[in-house]
Each structure stands twice: as structure tokens, then as C-alpha cells.
DRENRO-301537 format. One record per atom (N, C-alpha, C): residue number from 1; atom name; y, z, x. Coordinates in pm, 1 decimal. Last residue first. Layout:
REM residues N
+-----+------+----------+----------+----------+
|  nr | atom |       c2 |       c3 |       c1 |
+-----+------+----------+----------+----------+
| NUM |   CA |        Y |        Z |        X |
...
+-----+------+----------+----------+----------+
REM end
This chain:
REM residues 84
+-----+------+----------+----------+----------+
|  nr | atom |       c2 |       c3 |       c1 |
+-----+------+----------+----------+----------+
|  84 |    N |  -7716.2 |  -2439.5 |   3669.3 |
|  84 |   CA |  -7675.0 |  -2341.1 |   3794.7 |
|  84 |    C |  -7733.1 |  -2427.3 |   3898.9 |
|  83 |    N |  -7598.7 |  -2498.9 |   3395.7 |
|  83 |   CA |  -7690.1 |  -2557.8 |   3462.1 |
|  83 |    C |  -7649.2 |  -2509.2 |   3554.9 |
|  82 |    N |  -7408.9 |  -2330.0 |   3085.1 |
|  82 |   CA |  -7408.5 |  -2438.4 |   3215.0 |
|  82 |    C |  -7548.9 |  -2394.3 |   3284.7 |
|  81 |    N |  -7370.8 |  -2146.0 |   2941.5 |
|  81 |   CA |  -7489.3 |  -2245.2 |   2850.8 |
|  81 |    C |  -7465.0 |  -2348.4 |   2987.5 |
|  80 |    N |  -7109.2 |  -1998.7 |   2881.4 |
|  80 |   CA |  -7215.9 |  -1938.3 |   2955.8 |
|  80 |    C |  -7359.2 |  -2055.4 |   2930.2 |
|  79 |    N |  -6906.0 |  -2033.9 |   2738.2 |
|  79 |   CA |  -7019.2 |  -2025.0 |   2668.4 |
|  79 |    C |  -7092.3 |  -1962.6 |   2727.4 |
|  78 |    N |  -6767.1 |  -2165.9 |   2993.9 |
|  78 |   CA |  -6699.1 |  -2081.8 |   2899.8 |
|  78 |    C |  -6793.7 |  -2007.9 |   2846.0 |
|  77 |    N |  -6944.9 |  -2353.2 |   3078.2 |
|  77 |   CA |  -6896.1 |  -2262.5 |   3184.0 |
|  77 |    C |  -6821.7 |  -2146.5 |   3112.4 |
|  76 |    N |  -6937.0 |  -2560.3 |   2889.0 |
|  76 |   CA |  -7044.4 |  -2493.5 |   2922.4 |
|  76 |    C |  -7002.0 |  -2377.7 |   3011.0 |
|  75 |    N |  -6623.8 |  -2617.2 |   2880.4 |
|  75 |   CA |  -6664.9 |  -2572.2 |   2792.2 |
|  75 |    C |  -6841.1 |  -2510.1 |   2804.4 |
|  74 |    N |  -6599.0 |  -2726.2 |   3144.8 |
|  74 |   CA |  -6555.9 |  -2617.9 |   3127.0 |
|  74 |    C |  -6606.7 |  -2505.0 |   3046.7 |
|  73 |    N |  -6820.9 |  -2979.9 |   3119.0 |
|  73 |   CA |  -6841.7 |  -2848.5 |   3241.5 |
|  73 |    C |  -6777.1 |  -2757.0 |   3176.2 |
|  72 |    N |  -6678.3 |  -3072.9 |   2943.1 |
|  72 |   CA |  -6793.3 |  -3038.6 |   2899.9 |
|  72 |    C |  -6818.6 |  -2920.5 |   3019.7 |
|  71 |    N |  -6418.5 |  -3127.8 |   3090.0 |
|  71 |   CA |  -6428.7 |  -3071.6 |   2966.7 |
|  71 |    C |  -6590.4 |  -3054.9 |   2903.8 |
|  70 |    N |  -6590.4 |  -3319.5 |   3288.9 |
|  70 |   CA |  -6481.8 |  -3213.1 |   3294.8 |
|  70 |    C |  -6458.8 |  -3104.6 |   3176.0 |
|  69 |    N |  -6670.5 |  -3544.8 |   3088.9 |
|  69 |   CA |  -6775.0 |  -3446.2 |   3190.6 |
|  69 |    C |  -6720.7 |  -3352.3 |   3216.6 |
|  68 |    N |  -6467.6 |  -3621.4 |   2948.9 |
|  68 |   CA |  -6556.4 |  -3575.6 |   2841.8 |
|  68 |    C |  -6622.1 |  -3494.2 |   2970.6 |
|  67 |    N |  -6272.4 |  -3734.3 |   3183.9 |
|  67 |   CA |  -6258.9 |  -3649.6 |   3108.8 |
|  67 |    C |  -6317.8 |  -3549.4 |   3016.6 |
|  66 |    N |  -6464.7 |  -3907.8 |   3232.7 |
|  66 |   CA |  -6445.4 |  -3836.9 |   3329.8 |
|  66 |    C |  -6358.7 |  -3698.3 |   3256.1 |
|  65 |    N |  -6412.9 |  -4134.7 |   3012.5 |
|  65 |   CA |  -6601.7 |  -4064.5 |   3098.0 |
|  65 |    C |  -6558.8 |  -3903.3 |   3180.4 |
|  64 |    N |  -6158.5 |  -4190.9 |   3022.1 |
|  64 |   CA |  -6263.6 |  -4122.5 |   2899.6 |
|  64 |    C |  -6385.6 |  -4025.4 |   2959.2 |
|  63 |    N |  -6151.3 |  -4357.1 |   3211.1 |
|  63 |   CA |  -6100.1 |  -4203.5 |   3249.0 |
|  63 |    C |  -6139.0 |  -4124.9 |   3112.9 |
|  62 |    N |  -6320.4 |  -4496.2 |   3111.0 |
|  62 |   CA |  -6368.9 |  -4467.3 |   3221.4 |
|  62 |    C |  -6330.4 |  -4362.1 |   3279.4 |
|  61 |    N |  -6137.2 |  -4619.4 |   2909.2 |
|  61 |   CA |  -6296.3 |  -4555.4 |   2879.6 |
|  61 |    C |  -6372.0 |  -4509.3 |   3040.2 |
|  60 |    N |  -5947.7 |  -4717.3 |   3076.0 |
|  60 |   CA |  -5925.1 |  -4579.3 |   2971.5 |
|  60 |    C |  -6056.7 |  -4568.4 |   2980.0 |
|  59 |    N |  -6043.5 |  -4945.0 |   3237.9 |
|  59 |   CA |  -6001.7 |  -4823.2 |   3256.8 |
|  59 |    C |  -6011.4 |  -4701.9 |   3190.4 |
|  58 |    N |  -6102.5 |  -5075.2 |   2974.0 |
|  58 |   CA |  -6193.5 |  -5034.3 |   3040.0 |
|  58 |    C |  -6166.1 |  -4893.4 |   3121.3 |
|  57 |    N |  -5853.8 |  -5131.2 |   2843.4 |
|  57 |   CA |  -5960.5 |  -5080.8 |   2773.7 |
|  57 |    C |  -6096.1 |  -5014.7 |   2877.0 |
|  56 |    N |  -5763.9 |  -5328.5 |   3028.5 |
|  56 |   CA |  -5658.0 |  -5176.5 |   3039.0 |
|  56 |    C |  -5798.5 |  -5072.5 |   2999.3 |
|  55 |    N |  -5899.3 |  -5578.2 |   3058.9 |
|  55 |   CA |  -5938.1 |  -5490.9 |   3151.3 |
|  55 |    C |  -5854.4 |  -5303.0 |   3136.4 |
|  54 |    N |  -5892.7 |  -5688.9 |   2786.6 |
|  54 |   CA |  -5987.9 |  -5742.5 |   2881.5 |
|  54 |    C |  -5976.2 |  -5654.5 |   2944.9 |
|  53 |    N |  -5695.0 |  -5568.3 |   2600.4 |
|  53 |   CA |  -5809.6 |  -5590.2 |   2531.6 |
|  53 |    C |  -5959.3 |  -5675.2 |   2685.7 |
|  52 |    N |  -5453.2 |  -5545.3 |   2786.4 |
|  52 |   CA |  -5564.2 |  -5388.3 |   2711.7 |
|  52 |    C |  -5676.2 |  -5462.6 |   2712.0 |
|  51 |    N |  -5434.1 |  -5787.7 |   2843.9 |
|  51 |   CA |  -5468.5 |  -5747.3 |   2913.2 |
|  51 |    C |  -5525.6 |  -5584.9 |   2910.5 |
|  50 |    N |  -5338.2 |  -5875.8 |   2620.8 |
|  50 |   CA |  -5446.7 |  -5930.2 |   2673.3 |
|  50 |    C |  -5506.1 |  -5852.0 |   2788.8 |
|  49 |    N |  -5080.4 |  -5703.1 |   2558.3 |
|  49 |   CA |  -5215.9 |  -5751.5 |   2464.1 |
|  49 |    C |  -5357.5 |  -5790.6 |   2525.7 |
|  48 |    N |  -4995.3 |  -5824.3 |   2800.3 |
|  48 |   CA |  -5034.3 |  -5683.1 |   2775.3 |
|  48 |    C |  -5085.9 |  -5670.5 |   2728.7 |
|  47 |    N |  -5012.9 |  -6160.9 |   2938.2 |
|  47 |   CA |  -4970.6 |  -6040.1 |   2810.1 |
|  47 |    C |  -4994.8 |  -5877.7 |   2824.7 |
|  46 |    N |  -4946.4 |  -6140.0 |   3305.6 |
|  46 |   CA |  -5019.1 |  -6187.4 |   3146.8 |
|  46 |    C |  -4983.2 |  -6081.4 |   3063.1 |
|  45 |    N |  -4841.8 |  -6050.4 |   3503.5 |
|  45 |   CA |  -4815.6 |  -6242.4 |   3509.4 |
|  45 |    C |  -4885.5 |  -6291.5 |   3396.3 |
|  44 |    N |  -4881.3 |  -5804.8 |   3560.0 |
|  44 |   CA |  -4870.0 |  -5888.8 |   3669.2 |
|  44 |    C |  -4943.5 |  -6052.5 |   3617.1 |
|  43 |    N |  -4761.3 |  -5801.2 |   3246.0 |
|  43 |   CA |  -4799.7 |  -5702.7 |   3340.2 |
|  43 |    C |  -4910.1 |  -5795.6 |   3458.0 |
|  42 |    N |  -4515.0 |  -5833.7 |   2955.1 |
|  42 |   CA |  -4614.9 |  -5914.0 |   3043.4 |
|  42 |    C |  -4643.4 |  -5830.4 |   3192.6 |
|  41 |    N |  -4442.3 |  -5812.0 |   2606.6 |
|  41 |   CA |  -4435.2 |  -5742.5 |   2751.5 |
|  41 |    C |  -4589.1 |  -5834.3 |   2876.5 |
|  40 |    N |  -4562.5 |  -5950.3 |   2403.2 |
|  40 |   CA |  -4432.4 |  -5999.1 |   2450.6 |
|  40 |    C |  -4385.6 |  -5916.0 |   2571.8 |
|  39 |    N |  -4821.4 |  -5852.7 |   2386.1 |
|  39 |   CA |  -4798.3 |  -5979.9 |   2410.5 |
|  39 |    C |  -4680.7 |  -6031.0 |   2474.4 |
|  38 |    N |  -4704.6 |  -5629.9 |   2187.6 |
|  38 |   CA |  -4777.2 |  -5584.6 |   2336.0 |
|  38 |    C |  -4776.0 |  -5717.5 |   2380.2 |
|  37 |    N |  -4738.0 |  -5785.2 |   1932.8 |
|  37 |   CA |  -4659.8 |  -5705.8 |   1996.5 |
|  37 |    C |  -4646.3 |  -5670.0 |   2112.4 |
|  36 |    N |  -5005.6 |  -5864.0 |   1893.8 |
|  36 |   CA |  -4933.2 |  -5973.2 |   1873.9 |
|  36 |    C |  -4815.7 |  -5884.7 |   1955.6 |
|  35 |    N |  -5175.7 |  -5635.4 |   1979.0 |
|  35 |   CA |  -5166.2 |  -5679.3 |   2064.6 |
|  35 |    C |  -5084.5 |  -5839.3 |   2019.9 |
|  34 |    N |  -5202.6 |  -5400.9 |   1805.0 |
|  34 |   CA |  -5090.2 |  -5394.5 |   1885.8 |
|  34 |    C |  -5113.6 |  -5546.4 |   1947.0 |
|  33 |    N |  -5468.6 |  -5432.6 |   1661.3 |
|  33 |   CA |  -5375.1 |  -5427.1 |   1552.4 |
|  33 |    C |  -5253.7 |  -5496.1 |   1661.1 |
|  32 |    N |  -5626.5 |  -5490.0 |   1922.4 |
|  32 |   CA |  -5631.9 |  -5569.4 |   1817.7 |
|  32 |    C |  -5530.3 |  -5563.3 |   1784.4 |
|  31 |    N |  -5593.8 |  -5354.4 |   2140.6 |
|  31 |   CA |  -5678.1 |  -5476.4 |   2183.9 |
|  31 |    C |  -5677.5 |  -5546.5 |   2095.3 |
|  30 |    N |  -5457.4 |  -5108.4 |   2068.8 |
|  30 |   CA |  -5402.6 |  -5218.4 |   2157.7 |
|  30 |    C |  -5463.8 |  -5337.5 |   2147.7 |
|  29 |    N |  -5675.3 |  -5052.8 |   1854.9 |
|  29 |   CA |  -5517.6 |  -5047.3 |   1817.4 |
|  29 |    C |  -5443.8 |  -5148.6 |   1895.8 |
|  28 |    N |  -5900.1 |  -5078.6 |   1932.7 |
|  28 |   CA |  -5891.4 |  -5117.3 |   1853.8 |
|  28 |    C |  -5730.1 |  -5144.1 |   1798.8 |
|  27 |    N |  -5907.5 |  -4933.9 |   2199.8 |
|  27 |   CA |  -5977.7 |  -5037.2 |   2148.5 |
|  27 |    C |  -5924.1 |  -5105.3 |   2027.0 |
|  26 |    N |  -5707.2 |  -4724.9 |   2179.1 |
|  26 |   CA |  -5663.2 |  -4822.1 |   2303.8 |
|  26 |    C |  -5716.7 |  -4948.1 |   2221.5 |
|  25 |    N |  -5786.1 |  -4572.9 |   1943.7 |
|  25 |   CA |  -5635.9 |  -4614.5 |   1992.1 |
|  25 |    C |  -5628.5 |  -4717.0 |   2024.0 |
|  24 |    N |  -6077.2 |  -4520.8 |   2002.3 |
|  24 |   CA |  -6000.4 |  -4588.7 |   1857.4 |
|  24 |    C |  -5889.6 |  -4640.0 |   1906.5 |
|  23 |    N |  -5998.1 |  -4352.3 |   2209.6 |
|  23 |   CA |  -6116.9 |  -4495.0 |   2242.3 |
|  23 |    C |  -6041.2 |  -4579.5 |   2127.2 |
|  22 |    N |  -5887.8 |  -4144.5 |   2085.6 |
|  22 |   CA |  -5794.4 |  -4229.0 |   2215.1 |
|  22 |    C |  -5871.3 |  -4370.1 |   2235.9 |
|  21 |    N |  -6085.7 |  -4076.5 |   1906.3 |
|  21 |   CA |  -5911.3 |  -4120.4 |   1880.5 |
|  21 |    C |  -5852.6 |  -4184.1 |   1977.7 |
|  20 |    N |  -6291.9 |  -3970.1 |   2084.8 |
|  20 |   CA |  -6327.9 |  -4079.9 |   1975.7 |
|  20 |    C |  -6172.1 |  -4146.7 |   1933.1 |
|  19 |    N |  -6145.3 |  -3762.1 |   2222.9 |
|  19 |   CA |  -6184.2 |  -3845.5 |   2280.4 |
|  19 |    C |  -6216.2 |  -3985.9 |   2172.1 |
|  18 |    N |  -6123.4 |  -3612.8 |   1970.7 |
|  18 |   CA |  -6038.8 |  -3668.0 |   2063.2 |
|  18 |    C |  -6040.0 |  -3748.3 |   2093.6 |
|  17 |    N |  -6415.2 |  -3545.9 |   1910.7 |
|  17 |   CA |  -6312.7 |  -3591.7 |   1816.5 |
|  17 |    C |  -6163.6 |  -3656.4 |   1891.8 |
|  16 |    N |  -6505.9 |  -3396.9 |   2140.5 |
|  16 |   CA |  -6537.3 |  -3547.9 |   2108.5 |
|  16 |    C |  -6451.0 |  -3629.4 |   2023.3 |
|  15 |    N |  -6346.6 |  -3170.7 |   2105.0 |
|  15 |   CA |  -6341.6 |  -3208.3 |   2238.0 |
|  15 |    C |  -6385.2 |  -3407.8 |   2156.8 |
|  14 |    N |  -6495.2 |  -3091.8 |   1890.6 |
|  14 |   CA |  -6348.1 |  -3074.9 |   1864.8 |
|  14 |    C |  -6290.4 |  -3206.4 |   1991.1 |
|  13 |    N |  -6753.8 |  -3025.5 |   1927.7 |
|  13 |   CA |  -6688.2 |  -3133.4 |   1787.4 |
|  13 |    C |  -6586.8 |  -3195.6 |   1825.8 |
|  12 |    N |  -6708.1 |  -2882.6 |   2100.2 |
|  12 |   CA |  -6765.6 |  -3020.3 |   2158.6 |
|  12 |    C |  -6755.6 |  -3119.6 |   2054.9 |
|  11 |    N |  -6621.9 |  -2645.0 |   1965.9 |
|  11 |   CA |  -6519.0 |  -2696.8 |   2100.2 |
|  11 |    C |  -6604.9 |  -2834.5 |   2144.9 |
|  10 |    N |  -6844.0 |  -2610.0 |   1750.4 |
|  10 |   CA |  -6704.6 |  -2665.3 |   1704.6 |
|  10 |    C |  -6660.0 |  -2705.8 |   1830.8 |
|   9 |    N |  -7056.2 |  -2511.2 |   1920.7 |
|   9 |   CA |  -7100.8 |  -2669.1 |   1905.0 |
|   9 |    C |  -6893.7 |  -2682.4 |   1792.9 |
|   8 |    N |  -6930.6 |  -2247.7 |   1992.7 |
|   8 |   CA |  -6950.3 |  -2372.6 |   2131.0 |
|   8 |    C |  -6980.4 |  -2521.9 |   2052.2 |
|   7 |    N |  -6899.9 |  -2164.2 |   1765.8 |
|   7 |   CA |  -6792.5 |  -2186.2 |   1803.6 |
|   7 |    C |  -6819.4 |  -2295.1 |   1964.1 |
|   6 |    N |  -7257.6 |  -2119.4 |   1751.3 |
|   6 |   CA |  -7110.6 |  -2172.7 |   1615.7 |
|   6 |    C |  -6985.4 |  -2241.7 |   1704.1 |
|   5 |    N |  -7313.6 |  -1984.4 |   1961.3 |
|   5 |   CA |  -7372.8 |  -2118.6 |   1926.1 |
|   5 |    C |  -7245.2 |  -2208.7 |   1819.6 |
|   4 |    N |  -7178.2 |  -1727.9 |   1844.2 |
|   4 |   CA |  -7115.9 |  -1843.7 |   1994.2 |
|   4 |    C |  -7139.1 |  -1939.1 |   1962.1 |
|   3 |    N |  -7257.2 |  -1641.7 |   1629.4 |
|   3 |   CA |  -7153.5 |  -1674.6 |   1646.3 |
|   3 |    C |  -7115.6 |  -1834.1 |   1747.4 |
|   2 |    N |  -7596.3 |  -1818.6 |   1561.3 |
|   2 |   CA |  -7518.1 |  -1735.9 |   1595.8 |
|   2 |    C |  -7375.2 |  -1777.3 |   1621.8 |
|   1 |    N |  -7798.2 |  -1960.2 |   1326.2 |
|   1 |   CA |  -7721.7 |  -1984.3 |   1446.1 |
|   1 |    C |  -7618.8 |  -1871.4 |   1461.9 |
+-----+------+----------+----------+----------+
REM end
């Protein structure tokens, strides 16, 4: 494998690795560890806790989606390895 090939598949390591931390975060941190805590703040009329773990979580993974496509465009567009 060549240089580039090298350093383009590290920026999609790198890029995913992120992304995988913020999913970890919200999912598992708010929706579980945070959410006896987060409970005691209330956001139009229910826990916070409850409300990561049913609808905040979704959001995020959705501005997840949109983020990983953006940053994949760039990073193909950098490389030169994009779809014309």
C-alpha cells in the first residue's frame, strides 16, 4: 500500500473513531451511566435522562449521519479517490 492509500485509510480511522465516542457518549453515557442525574433537569415536561435515552439519542445519530457523509466527501476530495 502506498503512502496516500496509508494516510487516507488513517483520516477515516481517525474520522470514525470520533464519531464512535460521541455515539458511546450520548448512548450509553446519557441514556444510561448520566441519566439518574440528567433526570433532575426536565425539558418540555420530562426528564432529560429520558428523554436522551428515547428521542435526544436519535437526533445525535442523525447529525452523526450527516457529519460522517460531509467529512467523508472532504476527505475523498482531499485524496483525490471521490466519485465525479
Amino acid at each position: 500500500m502506498d503512502k496516500s492509500a496509508q494516510a487516507y485509510w488513517k483520516a477515516v480511522l481517525g474520522l470514525l473513531t470520533k464519531i464512535l465516542i460521541v455515539w458511546f457518549a450520548v448512548s450509553f453515557g446519557a441514556g444510561i451511566l448520566l441519566a439518574p442525574v440528567l433526570n433532575t433537569i426536565h425539558l418540555g415536561g420530562y426528564p432529560l435522562g429520558f428523554w436522551f435515552a428515547q428521542q435526544g439519542s436519535i437526533y445525535i445519530f442523525i447529525l452523526l449521519i450527516i457529519w460522517y457523509a460531509k467529512a467523508m466527501g472532504r476527505l475523498d476530495q482531499e485524496f483525490d479517490v471521490h466519485e465525479d
